[in-house]
CHARMM-style PDB file with segment names, atoms N, HN, CA, C and O in Angstrom:
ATOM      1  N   UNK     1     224.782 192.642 132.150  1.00  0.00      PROA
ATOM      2  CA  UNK     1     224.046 192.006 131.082  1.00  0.00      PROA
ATOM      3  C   UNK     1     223.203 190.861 131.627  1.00  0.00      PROA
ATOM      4  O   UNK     1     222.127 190.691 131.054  1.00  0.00      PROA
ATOM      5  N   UNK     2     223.517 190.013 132.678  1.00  0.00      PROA
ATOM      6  HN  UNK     2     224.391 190.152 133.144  1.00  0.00      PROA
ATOM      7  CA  UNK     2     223.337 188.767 133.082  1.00  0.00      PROA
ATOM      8  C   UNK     2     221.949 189.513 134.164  1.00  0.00      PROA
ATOM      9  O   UNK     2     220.880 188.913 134.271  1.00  0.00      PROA
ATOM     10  N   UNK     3     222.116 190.402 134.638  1.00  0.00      PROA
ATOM     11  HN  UNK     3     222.985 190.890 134.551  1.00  0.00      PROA
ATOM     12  CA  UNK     3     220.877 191.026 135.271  1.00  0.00      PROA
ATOM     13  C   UNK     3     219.705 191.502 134.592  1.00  0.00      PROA
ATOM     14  O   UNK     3     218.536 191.391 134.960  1.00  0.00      PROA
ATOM     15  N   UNK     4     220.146 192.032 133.584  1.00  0.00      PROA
ATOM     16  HN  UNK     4     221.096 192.122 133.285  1.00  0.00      PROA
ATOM     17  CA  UNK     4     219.142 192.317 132.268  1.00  0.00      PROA
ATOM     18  C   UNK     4     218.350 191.617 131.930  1.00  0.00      PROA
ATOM     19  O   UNK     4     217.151 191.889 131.871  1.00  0.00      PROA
ATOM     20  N   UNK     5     218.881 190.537 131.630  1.00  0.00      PROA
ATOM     21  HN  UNK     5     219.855 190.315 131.677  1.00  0.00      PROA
ATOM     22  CA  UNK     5     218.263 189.272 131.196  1.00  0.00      PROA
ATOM     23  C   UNK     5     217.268 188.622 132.207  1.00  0.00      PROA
ATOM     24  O   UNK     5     216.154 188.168 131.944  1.00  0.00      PROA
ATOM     25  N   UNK     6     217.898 188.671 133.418  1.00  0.00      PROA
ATOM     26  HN  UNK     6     218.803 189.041 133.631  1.00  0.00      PROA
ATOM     27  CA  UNK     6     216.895 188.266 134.324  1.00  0.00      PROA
ATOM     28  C   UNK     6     216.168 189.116 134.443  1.00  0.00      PROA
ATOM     29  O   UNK     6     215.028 188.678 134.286  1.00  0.00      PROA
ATOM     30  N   UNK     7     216.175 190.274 134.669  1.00  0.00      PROA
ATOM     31  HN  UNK     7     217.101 190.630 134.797  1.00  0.00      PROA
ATOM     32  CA  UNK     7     214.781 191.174 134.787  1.00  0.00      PROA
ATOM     33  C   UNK     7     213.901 191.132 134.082  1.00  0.00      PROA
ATOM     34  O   UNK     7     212.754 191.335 134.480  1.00  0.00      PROA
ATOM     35  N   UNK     8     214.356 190.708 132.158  1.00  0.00      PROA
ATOM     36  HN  UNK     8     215.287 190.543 131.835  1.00  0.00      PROA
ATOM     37  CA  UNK     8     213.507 190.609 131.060  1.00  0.00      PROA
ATOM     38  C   UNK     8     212.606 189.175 131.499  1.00  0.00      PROA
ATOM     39  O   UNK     8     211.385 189.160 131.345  1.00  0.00      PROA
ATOM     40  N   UNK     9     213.360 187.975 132.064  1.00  0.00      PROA
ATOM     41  HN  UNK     9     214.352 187.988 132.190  1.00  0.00      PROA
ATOM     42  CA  UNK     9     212.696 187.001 131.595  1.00  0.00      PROA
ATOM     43  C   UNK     9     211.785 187.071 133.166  1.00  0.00      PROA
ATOM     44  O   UNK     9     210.980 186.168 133.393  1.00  0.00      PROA
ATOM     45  N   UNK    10     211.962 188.054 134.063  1.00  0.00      PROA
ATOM     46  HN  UNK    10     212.616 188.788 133.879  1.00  0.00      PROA
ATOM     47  CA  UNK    10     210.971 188.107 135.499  1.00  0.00      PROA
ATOM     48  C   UNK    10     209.715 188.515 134.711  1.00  0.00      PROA
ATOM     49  O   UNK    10     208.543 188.136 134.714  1.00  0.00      PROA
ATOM     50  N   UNK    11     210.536 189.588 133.925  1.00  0.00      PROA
ATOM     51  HN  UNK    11     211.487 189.896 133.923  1.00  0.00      PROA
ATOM     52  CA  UNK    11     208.785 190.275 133.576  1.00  0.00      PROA
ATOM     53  C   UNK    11     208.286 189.500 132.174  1.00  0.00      PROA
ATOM     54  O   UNK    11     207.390 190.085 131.567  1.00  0.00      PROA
ATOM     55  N   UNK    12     208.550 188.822 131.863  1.00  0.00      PROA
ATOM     56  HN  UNK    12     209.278 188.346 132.356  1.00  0.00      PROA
ATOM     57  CA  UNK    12     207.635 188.325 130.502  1.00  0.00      PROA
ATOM     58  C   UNK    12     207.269 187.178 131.579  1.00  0.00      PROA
ATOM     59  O   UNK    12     206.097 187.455 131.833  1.00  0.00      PROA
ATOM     60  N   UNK    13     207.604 186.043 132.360  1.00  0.00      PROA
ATOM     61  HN  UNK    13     208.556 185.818 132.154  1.00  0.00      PROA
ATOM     62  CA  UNK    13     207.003 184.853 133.058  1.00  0.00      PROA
ATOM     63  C   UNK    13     205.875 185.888 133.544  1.00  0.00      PROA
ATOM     64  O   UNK    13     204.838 185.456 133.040  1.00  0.00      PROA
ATOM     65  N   UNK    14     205.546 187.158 134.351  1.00  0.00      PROA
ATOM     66  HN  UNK    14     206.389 187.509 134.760  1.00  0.00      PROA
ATOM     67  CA  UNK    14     204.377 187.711 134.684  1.00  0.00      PROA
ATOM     68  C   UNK    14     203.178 188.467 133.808  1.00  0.00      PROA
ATOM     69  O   UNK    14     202.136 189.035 134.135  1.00  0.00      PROA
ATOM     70  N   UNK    15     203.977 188.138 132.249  1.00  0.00      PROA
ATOM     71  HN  UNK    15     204.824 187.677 131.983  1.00  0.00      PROA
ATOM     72  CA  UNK    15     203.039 188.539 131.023  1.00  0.00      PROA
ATOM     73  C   UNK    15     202.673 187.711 130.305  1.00  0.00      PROA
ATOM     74  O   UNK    15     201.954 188.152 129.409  1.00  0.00      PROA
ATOM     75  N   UNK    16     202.853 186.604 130.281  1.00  0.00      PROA
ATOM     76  HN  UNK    16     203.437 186.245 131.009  1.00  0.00      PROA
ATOM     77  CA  UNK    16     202.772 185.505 129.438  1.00  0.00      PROA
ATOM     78  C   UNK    16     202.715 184.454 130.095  1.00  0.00      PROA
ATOM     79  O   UNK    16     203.560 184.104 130.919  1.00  0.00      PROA
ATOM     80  N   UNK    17     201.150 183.511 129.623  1.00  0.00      PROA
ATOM     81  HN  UNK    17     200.464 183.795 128.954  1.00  0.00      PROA
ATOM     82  CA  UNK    17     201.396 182.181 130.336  1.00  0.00      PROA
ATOM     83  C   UNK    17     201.130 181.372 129.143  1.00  0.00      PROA
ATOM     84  O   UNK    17     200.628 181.663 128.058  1.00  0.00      PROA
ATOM     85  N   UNK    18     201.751 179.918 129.787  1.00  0.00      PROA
ATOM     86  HN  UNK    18     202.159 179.682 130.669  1.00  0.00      PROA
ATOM     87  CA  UNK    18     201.321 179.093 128.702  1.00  0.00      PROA
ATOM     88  C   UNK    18     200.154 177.872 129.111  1.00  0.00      PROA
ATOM     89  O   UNK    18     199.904 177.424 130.230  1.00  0.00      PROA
ATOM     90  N   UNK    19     199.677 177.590 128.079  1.00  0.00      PROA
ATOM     91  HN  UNK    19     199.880 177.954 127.170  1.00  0.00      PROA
ATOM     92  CA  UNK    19     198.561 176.545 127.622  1.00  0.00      PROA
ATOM     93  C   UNK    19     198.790 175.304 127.403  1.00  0.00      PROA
ATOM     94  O   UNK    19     199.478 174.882 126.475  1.00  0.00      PROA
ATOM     95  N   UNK    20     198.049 174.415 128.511  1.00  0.00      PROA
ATOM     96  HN  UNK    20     197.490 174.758 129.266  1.00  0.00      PROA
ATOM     97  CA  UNK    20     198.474 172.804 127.737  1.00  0.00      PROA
ATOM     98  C   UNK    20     197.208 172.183 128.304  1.00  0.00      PROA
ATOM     99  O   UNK    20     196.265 172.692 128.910  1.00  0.00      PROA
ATOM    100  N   UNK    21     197.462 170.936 127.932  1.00  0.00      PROA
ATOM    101  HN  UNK    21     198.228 170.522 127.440  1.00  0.00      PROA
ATOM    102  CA  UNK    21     195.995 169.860 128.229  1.00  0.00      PROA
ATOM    103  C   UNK    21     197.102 168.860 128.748  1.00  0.00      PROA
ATOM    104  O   UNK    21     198.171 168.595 128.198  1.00  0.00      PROA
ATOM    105  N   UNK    22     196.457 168.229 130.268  1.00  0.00      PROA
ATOM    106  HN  UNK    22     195.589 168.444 130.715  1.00  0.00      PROA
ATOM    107  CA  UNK    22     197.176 167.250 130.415  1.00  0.00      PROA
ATOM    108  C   UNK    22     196.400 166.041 130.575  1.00  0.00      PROA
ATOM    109  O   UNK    22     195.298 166.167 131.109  1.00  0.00      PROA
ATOM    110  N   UNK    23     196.818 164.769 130.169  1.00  0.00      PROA
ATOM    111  HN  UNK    23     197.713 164.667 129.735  1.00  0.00      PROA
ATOM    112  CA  UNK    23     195.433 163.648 129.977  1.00  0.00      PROA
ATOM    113  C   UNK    23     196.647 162.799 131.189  1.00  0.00      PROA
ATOM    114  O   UNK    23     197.876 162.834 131.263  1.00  0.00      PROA
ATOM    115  N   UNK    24     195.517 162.040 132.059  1.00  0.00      PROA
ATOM    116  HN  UNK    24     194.519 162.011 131.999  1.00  0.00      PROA
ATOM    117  CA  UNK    24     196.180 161.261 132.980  1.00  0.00      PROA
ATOM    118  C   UNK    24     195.838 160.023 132.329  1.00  0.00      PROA
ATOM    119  O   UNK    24     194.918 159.872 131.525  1.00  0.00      PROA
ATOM    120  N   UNK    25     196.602 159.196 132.714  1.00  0.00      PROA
ATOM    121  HN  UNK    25     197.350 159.318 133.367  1.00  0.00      PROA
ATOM    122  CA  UNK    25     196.763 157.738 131.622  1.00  0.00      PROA
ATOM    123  C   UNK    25     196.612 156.846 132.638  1.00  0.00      PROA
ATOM    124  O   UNK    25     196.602 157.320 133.774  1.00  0.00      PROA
ATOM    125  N   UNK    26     196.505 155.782 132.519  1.00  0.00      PROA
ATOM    126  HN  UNK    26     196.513 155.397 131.596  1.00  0.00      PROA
ATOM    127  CA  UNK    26     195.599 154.222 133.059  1.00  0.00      PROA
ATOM    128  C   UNK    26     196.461 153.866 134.252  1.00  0.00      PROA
ATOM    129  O   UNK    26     196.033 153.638 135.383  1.00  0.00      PROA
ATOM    130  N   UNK    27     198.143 153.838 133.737  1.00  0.00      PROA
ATOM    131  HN  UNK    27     198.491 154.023 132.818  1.00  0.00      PROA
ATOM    132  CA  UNK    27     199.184 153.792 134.512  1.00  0.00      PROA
ATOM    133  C   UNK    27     199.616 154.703 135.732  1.00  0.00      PROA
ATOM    134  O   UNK    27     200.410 154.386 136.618  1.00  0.00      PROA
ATOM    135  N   UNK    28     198.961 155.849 135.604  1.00  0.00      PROA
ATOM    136  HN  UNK    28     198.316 156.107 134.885  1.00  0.00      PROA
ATOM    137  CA  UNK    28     199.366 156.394 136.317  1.00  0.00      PROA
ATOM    138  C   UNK    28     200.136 157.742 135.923  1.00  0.00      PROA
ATOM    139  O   UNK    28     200.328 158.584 136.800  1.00  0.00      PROA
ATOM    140  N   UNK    29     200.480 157.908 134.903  1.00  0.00      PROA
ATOM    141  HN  UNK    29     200.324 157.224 134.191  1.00  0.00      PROA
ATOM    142  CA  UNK    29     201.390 159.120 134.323  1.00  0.00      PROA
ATOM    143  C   UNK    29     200.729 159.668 133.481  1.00  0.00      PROA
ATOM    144  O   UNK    29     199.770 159.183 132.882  1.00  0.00      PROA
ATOM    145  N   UNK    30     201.372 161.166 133.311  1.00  0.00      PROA
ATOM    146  HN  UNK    30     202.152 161.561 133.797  1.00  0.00      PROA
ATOM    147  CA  UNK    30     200.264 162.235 132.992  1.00  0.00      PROA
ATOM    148  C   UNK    30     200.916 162.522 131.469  1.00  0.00      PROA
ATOM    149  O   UNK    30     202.090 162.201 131.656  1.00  0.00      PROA
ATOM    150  N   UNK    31     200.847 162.805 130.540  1.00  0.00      PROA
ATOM    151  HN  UNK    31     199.893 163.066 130.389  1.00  0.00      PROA
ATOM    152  CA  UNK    31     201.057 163.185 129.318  1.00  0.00      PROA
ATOM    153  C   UNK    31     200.303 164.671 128.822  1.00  0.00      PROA
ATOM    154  O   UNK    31     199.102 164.810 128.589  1.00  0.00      PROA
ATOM    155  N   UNK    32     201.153 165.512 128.751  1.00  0.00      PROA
ATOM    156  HN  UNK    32     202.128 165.399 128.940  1.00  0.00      PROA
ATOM    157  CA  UNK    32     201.418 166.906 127.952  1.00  0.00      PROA
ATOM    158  C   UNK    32     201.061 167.716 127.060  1.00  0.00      PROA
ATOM    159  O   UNK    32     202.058 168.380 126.778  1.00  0.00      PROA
ATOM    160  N   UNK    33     200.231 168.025 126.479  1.00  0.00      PROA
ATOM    161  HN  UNK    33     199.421 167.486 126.708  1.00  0.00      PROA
ATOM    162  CA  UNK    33     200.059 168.521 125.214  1.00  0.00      PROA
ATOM    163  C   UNK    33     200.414 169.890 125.171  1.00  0.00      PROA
ATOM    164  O   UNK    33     199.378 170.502 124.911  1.00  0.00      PROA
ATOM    165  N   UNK    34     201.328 170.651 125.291  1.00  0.00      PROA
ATOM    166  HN  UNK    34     202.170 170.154 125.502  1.00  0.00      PROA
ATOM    167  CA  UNK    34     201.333 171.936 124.840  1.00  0.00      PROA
ATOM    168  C   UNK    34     200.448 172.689 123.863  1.00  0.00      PROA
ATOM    169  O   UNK    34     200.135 172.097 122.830  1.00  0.00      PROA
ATOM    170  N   UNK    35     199.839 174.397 124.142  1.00  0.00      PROA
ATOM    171  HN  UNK    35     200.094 174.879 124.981  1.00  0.00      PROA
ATOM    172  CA  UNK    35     198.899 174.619 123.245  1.00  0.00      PROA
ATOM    173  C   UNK    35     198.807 176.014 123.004  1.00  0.00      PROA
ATOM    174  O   UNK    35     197.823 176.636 122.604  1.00  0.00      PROA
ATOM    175  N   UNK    36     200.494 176.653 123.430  1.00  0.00      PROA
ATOM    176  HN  UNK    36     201.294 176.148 123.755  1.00  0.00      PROA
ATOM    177  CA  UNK    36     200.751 177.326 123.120  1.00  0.00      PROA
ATOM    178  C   UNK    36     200.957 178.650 124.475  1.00  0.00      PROA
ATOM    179  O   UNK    36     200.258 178.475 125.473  1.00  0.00      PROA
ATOM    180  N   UNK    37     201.704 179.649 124.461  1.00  0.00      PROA
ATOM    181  HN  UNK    37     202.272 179.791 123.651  1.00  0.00      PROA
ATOM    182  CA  UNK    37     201.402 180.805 125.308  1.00  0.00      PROA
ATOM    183  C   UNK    37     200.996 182.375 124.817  1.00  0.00      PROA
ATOM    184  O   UNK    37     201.403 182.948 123.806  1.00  0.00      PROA
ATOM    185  N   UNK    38     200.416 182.699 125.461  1.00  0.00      PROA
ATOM    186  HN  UNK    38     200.086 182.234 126.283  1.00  0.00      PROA
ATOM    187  CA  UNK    38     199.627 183.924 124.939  1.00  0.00      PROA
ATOM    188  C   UNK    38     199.923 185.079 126.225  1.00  0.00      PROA
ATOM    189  O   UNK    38     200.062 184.658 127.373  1.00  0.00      PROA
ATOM    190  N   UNK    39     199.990 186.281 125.977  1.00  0.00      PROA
ATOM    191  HN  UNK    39     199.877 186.622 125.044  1.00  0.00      PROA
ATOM    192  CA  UNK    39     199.755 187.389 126.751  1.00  0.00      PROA
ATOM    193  C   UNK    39     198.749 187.449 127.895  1.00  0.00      PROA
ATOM    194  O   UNK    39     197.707 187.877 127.399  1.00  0.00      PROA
ATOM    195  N   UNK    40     198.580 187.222 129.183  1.00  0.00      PROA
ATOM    196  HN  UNK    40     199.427 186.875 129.586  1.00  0.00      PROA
ATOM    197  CA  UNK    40     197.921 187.385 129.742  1.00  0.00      PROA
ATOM    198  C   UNK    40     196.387 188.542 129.847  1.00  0.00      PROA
ATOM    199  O   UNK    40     196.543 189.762 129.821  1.00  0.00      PROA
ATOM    200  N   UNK    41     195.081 187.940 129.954  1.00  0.00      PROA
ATOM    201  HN  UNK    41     194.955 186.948 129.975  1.00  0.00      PROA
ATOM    202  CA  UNK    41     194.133 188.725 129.187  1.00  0.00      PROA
ATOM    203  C   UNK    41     193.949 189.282 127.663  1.00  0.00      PROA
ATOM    204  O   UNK    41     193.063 190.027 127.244  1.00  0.00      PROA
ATOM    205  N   UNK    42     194.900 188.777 127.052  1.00  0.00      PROA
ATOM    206  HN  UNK    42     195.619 188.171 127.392  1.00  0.00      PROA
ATOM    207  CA  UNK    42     194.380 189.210 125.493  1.00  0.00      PROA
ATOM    208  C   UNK    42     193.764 188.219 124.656  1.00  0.00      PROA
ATOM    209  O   UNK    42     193.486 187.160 125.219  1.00  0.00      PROA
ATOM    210  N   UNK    43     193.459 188.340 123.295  1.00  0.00      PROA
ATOM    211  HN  UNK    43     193.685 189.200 122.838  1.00  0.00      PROA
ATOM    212  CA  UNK    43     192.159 187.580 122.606  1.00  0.00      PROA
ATOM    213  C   UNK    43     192.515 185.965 122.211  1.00  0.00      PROA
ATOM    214  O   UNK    43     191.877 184.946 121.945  1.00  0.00      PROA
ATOM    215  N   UNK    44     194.296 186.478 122.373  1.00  0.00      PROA
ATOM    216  HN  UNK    44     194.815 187.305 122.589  1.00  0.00      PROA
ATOM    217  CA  UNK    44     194.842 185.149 121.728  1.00  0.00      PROA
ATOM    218  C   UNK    44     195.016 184.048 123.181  1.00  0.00      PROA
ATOM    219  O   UNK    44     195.316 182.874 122.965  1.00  0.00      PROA
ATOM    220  N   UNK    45     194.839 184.455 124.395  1.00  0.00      PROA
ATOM    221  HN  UNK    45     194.596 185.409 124.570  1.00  0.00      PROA
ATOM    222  CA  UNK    45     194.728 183.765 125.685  1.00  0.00      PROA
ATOM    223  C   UNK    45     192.838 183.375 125.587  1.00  0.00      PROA
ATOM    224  O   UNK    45     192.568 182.183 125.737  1.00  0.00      PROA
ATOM    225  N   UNK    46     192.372 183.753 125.495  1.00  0.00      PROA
ATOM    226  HN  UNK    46     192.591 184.721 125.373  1.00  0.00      PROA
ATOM    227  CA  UNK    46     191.160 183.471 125.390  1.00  0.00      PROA
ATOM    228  C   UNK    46     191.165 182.408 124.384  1.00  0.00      PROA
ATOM    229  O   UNK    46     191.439 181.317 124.884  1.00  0.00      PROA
ATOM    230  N   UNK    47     191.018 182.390 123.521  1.00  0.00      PROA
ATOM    231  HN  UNK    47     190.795 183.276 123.115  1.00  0.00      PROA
ATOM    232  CA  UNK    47     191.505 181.451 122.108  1.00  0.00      PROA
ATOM    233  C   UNK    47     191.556 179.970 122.217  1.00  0.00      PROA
ATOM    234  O   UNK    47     190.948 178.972 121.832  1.00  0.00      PROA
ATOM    235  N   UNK    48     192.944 180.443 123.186  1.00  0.00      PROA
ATOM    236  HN  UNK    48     193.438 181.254 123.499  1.00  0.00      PROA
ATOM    237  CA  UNK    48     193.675 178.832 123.938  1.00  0.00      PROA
ATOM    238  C   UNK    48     192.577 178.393 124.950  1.00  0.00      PROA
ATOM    239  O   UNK    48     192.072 177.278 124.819  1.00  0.00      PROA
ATOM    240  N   UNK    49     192.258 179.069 125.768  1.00  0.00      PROA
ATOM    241  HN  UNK    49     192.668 179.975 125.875  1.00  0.00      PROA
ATOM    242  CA  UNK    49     191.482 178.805 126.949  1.00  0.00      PROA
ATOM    243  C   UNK    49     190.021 177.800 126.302  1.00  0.00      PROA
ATOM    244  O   UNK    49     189.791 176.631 126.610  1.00  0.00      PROA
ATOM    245  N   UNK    50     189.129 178.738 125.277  1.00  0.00      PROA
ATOM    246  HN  UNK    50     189.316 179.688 125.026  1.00  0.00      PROA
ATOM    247  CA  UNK    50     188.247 177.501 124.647  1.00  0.00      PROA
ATOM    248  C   UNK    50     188.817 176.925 123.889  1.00  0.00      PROA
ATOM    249  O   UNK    50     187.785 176.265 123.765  1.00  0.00      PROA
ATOM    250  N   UNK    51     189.588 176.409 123.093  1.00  0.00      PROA
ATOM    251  HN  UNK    51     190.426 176.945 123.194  1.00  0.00      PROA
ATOM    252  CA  UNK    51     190.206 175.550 122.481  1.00  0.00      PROA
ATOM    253  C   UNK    51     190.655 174.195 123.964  1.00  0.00      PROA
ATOM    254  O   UNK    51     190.340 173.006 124.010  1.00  0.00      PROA
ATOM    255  N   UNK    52     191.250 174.808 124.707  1.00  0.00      PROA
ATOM    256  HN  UNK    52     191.506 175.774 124.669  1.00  0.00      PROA
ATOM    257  CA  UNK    52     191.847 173.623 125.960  1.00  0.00      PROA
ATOM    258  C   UNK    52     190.008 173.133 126.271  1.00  0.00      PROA
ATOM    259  O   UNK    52     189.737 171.949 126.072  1.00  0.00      PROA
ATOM    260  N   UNK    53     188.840 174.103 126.751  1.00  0.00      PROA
ATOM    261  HN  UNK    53     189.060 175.065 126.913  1.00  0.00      PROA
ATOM    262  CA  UNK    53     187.424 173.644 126.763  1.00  0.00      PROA
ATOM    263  C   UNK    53     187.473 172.685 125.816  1.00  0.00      PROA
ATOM    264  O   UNK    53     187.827 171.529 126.043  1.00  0.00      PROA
ATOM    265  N   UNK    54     187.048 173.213 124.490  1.00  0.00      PROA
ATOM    266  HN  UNK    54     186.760 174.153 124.306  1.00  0.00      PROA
ATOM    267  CA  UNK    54     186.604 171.751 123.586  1.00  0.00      PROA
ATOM    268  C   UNK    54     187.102 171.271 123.537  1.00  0.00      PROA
ATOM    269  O   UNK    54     186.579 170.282 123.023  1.00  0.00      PROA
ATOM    270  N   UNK    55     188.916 170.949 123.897  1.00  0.00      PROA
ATOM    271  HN  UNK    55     189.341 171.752 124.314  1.00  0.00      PROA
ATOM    272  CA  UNK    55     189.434 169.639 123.923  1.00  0.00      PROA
ATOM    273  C   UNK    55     188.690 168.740 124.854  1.00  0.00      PROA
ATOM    274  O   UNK    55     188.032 167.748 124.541  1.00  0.00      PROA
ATOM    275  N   UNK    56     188.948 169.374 126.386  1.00  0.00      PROA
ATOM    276  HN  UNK    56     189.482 170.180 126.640  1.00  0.00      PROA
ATOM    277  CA  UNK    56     188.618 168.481 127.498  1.00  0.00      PROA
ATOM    278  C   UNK    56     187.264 168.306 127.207  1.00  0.00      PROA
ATOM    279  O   UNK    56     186.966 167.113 127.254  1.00  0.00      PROA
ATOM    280  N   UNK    57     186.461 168.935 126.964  1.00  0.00      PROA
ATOM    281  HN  UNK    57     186.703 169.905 126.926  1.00  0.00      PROA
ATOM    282  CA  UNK    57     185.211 168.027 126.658  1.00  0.00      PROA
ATOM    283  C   UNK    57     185.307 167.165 126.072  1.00  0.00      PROA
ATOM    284  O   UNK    57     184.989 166.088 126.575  1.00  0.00      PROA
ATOM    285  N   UNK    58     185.780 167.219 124.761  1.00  0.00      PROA
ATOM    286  HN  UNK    58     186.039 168.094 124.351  1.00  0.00      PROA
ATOM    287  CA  UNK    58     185.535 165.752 123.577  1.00  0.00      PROA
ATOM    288  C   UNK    58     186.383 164.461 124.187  1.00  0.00      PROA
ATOM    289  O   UNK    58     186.519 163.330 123.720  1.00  0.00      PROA
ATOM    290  N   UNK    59     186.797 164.933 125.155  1.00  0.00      PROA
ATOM    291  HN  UNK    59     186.687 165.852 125.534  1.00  0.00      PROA
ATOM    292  CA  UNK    59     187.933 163.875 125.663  1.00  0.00      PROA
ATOM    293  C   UNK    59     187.035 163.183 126.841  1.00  0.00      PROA
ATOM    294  O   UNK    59     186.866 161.993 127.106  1.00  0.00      PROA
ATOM    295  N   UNK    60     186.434 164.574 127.556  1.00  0.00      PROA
ATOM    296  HN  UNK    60     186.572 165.541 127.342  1.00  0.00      PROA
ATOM    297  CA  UNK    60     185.790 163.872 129.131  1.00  0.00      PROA
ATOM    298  C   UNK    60     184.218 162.698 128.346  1.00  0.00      PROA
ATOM    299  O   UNK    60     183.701 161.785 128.990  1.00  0.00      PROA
ATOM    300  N   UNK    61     183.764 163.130 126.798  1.00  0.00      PROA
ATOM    301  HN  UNK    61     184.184 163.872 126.275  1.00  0.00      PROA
ATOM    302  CA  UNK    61     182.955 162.459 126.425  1.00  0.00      PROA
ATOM    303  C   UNK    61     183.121 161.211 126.442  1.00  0.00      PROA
ATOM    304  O   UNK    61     182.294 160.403 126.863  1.00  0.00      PROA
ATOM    305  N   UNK    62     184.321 160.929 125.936  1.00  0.00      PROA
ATOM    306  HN  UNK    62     184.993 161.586 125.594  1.00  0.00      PROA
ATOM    307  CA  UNK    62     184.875 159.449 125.781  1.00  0.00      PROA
ATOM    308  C   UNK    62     185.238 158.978 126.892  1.00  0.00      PROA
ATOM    309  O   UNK    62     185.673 157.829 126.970  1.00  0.00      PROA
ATOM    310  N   UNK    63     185.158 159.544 127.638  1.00  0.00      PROA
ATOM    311  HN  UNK    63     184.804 160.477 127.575  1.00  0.00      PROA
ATOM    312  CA  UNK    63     185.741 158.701 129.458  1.00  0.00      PROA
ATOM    313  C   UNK    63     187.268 158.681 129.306  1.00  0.00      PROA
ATOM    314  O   UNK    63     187.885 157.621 129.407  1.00  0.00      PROA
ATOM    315  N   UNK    64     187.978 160.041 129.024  1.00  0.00      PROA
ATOM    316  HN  UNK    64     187.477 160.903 128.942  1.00  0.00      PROA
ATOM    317  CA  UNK    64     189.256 160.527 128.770  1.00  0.00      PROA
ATOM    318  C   UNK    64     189.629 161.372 129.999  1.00  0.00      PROA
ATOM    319  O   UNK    64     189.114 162.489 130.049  1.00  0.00      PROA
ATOM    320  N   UNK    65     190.635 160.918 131.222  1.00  0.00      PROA
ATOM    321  HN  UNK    65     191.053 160.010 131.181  1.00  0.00      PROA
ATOM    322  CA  UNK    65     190.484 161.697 132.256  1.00  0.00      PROA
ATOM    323  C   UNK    65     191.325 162.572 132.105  1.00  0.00      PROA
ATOM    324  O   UNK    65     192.416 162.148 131.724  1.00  0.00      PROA
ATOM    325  N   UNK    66     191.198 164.233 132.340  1.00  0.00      PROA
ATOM    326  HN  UNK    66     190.312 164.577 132.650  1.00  0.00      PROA
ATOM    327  CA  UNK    66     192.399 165.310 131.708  1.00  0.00      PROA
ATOM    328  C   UNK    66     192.226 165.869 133.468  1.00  0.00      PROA
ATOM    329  O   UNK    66     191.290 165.550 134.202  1.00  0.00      PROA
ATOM    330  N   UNK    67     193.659 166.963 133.933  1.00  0.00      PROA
ATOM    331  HN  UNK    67     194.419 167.223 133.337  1.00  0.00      PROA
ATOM    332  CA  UNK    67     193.408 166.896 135.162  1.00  0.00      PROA
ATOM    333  C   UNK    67     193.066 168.736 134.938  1.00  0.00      PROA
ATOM    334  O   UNK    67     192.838 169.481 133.985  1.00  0.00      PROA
ATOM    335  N   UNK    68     193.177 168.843 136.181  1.00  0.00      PROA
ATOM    336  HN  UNK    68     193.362 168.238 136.956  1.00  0.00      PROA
ATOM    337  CA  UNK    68     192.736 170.296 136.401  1.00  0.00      PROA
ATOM    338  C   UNK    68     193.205 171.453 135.631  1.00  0.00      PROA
ATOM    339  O   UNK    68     194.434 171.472 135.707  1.00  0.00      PROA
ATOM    340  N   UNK    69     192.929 172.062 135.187  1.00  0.00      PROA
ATOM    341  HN  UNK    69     191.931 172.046 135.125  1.00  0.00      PROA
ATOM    342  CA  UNK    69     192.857 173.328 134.067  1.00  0.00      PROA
ATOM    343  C   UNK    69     194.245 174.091 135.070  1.00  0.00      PROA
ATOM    344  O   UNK    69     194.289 174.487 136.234  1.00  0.00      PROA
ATOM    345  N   UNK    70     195.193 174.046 134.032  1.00  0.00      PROA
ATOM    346  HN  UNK    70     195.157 173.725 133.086  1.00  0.00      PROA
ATOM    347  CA  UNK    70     196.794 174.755 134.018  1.00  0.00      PROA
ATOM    348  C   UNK    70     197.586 176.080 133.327  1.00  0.00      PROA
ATOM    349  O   UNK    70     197.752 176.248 132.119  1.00  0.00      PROA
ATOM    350  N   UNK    71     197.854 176.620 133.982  1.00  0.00      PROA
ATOM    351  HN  UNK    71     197.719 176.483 134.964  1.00  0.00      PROA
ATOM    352  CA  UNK    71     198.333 178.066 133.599  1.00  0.00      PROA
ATOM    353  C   UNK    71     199.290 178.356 133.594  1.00  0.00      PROA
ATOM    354  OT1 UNK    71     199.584 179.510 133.281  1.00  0.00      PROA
TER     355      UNK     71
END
């Protein structure tokens, strides 16, 4: 059973990623936003992907530093 499980959760970590925005802060530490996980290549991964875009833009407008795009 305990192998099962691991095989299930090998193959969904290689089907599914997740989405977040991370904003680096003044101090030095990075803060999180989760934004959900989606199926790798399907409409609802796309979705997240411009949604994480127009975040980091409206953020990089304001002189909001977010770090490198995460998968």
């Amino acid at each position: 059973m305990a192998l099962m499980a691991g095989v299930l959760s090998v193959m969904l970590t290689g089907l599914y990623r997740h989405h977040g925005l991370t904003v680096e802060l003044d101090d030095g530490t990075r803060m999180r936003w989760p934004l959900g996980m989606a199926p790798r290549g399907s409409a609802r991964e796309a979705r997240l992907q411009a949604a994480r875009a127009t975040l980091a833009e409206a953020g990089r407008a304001r002189d909001v530093p977010f770090a490198g795009p995460r998968m």
